[in-house]
N, CA, C and O atoms as a MOPAC input file, in Angstrom:
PM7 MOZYME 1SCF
protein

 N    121.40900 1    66.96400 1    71.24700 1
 C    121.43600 1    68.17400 1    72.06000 1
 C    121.05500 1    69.36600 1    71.18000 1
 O    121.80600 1    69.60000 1    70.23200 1
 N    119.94600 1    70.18400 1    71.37400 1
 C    119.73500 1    71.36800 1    70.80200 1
 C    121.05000 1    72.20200 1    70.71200 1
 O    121.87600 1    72.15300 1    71.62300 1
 N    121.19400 1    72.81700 1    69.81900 1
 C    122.34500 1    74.16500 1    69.57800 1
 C    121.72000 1    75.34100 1    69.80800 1
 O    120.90700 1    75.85200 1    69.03700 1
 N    122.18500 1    75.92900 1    71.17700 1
 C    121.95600 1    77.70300 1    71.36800 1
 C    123.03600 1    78.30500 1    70.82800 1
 O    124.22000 1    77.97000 1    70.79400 1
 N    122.32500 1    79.45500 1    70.31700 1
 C    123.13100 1    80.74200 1    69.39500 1
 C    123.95800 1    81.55700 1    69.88700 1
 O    125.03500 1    81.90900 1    69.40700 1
 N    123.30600 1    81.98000 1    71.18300 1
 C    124.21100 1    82.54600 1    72.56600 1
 C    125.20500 1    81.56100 1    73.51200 1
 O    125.54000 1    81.85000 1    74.66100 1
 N    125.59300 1    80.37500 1    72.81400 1
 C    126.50500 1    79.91100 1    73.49700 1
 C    127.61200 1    79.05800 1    72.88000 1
 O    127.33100 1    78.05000 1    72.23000 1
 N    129.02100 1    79.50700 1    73.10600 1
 C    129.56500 1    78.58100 1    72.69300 1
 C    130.44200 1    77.66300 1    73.12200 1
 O    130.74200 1    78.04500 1    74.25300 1
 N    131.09200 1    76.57500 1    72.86200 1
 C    131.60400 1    75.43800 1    73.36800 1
 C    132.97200 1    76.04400 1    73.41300 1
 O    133.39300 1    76.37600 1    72.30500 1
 N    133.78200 1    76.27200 1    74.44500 1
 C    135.02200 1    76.27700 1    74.49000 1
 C    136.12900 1    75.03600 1    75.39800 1
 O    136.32400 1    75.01500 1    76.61300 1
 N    136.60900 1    74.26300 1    74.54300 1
 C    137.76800 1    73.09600 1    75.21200 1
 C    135.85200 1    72.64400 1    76.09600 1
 O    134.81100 1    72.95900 1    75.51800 1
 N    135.85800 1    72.14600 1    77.03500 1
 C    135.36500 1    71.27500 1    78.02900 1
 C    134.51800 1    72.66700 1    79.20200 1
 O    134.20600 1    72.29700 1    80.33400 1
 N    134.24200 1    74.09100 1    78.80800 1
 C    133.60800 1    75.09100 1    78.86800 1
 C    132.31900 1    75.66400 1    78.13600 1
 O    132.35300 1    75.62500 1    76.90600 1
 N    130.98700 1    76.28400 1    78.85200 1
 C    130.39600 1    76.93300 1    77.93200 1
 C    130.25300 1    77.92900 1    78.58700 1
 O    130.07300 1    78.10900 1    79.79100 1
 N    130.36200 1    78.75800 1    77.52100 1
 C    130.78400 1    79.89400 1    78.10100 1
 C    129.41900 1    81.06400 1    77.26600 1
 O    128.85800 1    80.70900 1    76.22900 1
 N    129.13000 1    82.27900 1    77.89400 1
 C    128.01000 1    83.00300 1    76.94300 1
 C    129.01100 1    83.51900 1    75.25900 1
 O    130.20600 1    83.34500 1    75.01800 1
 N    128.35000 1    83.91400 1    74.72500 1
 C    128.59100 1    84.69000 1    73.42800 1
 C    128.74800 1    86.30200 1    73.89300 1
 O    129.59400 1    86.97100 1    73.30000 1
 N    128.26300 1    86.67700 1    74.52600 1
 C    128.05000 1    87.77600 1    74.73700 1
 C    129.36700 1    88.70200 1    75.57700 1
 O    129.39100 1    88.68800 1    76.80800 1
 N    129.91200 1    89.10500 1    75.16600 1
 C    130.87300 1    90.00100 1    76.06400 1
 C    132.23500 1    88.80400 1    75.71500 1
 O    132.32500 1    88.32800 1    74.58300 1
 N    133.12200 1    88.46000 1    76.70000 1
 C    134.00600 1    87.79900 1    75.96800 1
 C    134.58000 1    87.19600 1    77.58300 1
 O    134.31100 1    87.59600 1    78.71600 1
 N    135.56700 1    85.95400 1    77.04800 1
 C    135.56100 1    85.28200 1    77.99100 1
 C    137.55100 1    84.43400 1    77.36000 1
 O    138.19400 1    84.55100 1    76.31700 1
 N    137.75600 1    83.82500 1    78.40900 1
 C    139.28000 1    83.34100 1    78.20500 1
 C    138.97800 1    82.17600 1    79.00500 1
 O    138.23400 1    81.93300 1    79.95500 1
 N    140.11400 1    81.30400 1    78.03600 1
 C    140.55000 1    80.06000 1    79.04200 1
 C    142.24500 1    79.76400 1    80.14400 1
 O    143.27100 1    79.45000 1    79.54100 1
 N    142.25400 1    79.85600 1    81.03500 1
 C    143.64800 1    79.37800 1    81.77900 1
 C    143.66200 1    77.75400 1    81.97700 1
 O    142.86700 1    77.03700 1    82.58500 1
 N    144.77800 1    77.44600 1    81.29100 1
 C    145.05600 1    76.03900 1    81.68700 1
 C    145.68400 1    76.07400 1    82.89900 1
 O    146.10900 1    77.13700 1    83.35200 1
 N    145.80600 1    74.88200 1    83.56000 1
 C    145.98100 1    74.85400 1    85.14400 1
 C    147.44700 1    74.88900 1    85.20500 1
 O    147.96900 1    75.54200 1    86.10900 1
 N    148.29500 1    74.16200 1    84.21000 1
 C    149.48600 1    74.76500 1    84.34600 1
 C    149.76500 1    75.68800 1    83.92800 1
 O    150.84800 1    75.41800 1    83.40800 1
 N    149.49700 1    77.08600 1    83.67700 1
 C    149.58000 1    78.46600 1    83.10300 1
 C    148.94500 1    78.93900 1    84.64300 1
 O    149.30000 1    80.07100 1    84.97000 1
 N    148.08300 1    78.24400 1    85.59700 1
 C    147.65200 1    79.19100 1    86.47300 1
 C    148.78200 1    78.59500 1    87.74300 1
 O    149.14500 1    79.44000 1    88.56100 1
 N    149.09700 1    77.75600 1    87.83200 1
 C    150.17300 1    76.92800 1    88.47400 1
 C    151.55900 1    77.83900 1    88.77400 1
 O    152.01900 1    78.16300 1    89.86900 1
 N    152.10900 1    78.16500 1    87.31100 1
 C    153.13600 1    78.46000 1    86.99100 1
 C    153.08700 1    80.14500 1    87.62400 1
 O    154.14300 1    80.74300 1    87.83200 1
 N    151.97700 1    80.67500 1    87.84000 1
 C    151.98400 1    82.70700 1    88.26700 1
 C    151.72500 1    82.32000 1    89.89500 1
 O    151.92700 1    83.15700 1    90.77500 1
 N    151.18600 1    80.75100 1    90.22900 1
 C    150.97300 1    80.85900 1    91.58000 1
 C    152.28800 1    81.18200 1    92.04700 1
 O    152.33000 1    82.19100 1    92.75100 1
 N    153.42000 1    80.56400 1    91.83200 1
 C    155.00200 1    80.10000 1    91.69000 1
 C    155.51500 1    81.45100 1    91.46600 1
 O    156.35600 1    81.80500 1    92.29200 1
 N    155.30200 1    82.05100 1    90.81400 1
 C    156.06300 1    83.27200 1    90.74400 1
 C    156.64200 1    84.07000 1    92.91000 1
 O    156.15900 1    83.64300 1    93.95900 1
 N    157.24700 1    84.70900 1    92.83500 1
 C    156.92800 1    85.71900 1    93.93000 1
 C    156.25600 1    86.75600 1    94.02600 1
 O    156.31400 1    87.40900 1    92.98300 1
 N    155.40300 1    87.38500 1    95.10200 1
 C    154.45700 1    88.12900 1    95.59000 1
 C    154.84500 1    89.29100 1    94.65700 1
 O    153.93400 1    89.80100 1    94.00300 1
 N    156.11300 1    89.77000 1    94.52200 1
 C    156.74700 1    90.86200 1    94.13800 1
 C    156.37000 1    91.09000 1    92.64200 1
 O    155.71300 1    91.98700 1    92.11400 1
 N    156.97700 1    90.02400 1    92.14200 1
 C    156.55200 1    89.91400 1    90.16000 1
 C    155.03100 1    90.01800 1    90.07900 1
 O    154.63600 1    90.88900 1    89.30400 1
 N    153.84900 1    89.12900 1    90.88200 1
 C    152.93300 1    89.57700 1    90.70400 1
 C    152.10400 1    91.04000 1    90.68600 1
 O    151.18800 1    91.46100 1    89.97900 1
 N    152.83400 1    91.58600 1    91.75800 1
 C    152.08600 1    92.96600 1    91.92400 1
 C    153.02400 1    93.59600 1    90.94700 1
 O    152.29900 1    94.35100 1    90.29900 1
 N    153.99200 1    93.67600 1    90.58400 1
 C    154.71300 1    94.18300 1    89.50100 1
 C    153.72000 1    94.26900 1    88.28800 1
 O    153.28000 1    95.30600 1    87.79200 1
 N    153.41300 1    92.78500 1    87.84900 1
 C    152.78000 1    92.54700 1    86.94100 1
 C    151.87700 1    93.75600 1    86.35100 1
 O    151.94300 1    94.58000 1    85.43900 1
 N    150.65500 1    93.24500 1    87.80100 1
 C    149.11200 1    93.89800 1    88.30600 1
 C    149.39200 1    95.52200 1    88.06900 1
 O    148.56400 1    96.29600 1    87.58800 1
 N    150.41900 1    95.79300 1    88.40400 1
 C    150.84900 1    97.70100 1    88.47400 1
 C    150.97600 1    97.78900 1    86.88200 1
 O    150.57700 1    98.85800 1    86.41800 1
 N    151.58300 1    96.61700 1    85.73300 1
 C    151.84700 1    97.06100 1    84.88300 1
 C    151.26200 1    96.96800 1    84.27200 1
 O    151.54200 1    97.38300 1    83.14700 1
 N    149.86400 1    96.29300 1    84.54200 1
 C    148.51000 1    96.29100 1    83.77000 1
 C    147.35600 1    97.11100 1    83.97800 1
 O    146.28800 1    97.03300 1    83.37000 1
 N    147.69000 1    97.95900 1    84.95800 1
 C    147.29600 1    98.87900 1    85.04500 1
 C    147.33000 1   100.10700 1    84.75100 1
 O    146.36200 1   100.85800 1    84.63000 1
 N    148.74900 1   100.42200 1    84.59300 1
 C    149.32500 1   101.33800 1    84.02700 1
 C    148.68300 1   101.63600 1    82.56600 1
 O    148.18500 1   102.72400 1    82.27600 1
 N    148.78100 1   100.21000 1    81.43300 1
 C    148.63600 1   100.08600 1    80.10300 1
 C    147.14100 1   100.77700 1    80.28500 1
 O    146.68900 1   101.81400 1    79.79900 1
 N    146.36100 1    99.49000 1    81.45800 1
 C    144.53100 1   100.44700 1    81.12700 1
 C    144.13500 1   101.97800 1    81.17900 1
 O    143.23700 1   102.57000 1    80.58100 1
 N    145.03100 1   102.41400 1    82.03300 1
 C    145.10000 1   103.83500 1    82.27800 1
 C    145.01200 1   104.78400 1    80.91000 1
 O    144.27100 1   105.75600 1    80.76500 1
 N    146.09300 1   104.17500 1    79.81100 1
 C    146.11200 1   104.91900 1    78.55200 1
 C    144.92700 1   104.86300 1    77.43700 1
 O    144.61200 1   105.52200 1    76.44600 1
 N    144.45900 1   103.76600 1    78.10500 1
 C    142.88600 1   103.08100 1    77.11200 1
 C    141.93800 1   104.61400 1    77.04200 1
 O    141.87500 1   105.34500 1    78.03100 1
 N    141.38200 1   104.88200 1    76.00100 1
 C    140.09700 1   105.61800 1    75.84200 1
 C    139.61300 1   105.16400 1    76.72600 1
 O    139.79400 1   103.98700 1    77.04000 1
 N    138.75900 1   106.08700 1    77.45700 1
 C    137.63900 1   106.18400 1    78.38000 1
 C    136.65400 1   105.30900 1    77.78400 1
 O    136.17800 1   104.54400 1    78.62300 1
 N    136.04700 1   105.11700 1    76.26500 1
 C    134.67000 1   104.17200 1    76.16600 1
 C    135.15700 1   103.01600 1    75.76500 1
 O    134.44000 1   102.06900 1    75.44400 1
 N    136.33700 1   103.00300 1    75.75400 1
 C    137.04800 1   101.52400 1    75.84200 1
 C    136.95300 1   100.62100 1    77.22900 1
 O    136.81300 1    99.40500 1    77.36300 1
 N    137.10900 1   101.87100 1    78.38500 1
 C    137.45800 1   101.39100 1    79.63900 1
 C    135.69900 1   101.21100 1    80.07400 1
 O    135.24500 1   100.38000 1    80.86000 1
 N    135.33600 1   101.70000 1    79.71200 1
 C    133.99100 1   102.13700 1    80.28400 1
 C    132.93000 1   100.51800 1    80.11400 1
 O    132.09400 1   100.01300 1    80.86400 1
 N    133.69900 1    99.94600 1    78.23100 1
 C    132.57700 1    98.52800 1    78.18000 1
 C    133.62600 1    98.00400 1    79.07900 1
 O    133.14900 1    97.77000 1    80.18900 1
 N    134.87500 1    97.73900 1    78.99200 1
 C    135.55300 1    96.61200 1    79.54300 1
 C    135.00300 1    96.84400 1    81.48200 1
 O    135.25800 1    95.78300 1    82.05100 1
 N    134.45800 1    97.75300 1    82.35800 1
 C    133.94900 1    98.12700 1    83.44200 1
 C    132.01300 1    97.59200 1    83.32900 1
 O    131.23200 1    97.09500 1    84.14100 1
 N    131.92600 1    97.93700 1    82.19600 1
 C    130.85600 1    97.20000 1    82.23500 1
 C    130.49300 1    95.81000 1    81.75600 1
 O    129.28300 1    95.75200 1    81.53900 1
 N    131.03800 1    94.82200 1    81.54800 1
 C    131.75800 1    93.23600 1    81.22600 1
 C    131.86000 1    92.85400 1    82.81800 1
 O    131.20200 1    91.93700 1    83.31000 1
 N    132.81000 1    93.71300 1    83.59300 1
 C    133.19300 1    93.69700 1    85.13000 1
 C    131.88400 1    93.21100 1    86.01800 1
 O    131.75400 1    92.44200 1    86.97100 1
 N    131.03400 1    93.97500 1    85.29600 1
 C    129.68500 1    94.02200 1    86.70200 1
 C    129.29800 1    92.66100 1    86.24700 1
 O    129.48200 1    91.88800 1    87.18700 1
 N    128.93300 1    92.16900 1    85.41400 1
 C    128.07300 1    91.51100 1    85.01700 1
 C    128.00500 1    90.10100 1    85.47500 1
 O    127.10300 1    89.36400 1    85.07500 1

């Protein structure tokens, strides 16, 4: 198999190089389904809150990562 430069192998994923990327295992996504409605939006409010304090050209690549 040829090796591209722009890509790398993550677990049983390929994912680009470019901008950045995460893995959820299914029991990690399992376990927030399980939560209640309440803790989630709790959560979501409190991660929002944190982005709020981010520099603007912080927020601005992580908005532009978003579109893409």
């Amino acid at each position: 198999m040829k090796k591209n430069k722009n890509v790398l192998k993550n677990m049983n994923h390929t994912v680009p190089s470019k901008g950045f990327s995460y893995y959820v295992k299914d029991d990690q996504l399992q376990a927030y389904h399980e939560w209640p409605i309440e803790k989630r939006l709790e959560w979501l409010y409190a991660v929002n809150l944190l982005r709020k304090g981010l520099p603007s050209r912080v927020k601005n690549i992580q908005d532009k990562f978003r579109s893409e």
